[in-house]
C-alpha positions as CSV (number, residue, x, y, z in Angstrom):
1,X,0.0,0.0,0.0
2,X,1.5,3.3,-1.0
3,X,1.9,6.4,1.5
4,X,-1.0,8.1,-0.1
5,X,-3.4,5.3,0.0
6,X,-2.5,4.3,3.2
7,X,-3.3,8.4,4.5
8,X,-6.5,8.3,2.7
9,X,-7.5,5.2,3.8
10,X,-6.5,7.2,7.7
11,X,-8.6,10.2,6.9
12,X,-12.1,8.0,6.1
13,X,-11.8,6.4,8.9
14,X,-12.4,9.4,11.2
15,X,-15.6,9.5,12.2
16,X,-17.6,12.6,10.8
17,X,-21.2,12.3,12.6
18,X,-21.9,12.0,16.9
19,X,-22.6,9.0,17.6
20,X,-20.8,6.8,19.3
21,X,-17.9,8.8,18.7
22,X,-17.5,12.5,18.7
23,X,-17.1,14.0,15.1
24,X,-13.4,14.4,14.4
25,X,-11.8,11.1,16.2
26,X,-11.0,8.2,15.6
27,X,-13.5,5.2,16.7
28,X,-11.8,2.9,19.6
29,X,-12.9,0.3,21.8
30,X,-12.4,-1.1,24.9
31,X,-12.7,-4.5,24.6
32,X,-12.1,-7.8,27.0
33,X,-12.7,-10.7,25.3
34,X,-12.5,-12.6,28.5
35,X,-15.5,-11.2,30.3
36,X,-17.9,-13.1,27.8
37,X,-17.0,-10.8,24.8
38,X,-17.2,-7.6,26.2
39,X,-16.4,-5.0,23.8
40,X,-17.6,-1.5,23.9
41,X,-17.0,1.8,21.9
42,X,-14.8,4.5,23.6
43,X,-15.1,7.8,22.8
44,X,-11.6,9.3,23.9
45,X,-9.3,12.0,22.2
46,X,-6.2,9.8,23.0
47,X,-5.7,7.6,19.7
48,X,-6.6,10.6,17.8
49,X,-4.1,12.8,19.4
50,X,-1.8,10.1,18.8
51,X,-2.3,9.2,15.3
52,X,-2.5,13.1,14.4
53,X,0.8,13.7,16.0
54,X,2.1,11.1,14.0
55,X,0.8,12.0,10.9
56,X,2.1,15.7,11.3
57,X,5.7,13.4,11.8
58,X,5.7,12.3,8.2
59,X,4.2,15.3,6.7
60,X,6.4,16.6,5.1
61,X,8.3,13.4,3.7
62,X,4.9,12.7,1.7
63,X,2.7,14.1,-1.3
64,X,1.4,17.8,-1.5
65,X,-2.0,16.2,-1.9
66,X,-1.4,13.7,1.4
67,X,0.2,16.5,3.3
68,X,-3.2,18.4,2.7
69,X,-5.2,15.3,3.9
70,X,-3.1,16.0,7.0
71,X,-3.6,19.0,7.7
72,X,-7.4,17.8,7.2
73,X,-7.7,15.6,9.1
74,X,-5.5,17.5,12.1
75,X,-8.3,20.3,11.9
76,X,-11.0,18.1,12.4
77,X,-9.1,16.7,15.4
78,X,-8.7,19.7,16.4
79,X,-12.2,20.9,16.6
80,X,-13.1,17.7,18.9
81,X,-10.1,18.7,21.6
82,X,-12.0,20.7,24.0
83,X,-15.0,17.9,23.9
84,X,-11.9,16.6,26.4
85,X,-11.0,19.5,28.3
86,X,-10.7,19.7,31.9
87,X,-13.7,20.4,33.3
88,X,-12.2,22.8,35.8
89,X,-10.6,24.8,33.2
90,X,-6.8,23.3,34.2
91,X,-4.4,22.9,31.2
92,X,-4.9,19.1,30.6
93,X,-7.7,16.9,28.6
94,X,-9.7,13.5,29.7
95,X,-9.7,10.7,27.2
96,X,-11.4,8.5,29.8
């Protein structure tokens, strides 16, 4: 799979509509297979943080089209962040 494909294939999988995930992250579970399959969405800004930090990494070693895509899908990450912010107002988020 090429670097493009593989960042396109990264951008439609973050979620665009509420429900179970805010728009703008990336769908995770939590899942324990051992407690009779339990396996349940989890709506946390973690993973995305994660994989848009990475992303922003390889930026600029890709494509002017993937490096757009990027920057895509880093806003829309973006606009979910305070879903996550401390409820107090402190400087850190929640992805739990």
């Amino acid at each position: 799979m090429s670097p493009d494909s593989l960042i396109t294939r990264i951008a439609a999988l973050q979620t665009t509509q509420d429900k179970p995930f805010s728009p703008g992250l990336f769908s995770s579970y939590r899942v324990q297979p051992q407690w009779f399959g339990y396996r349940r969405a989890d709506d946390n800004v973690f993973l995305t943080a994660c994989a848009t930090f990475t992303l922003q990494g390889i930026r600029n070693r890709v494509s002017a089209e993937s490096g757009q895509l990027i920057d895509q899908i880093a806003g829309r990450a973006a606009e979910a962040y305070p879903l996550f912010r401390n409820k107090d107002g402190l400087d850190t988020y929640n992805f739990w």
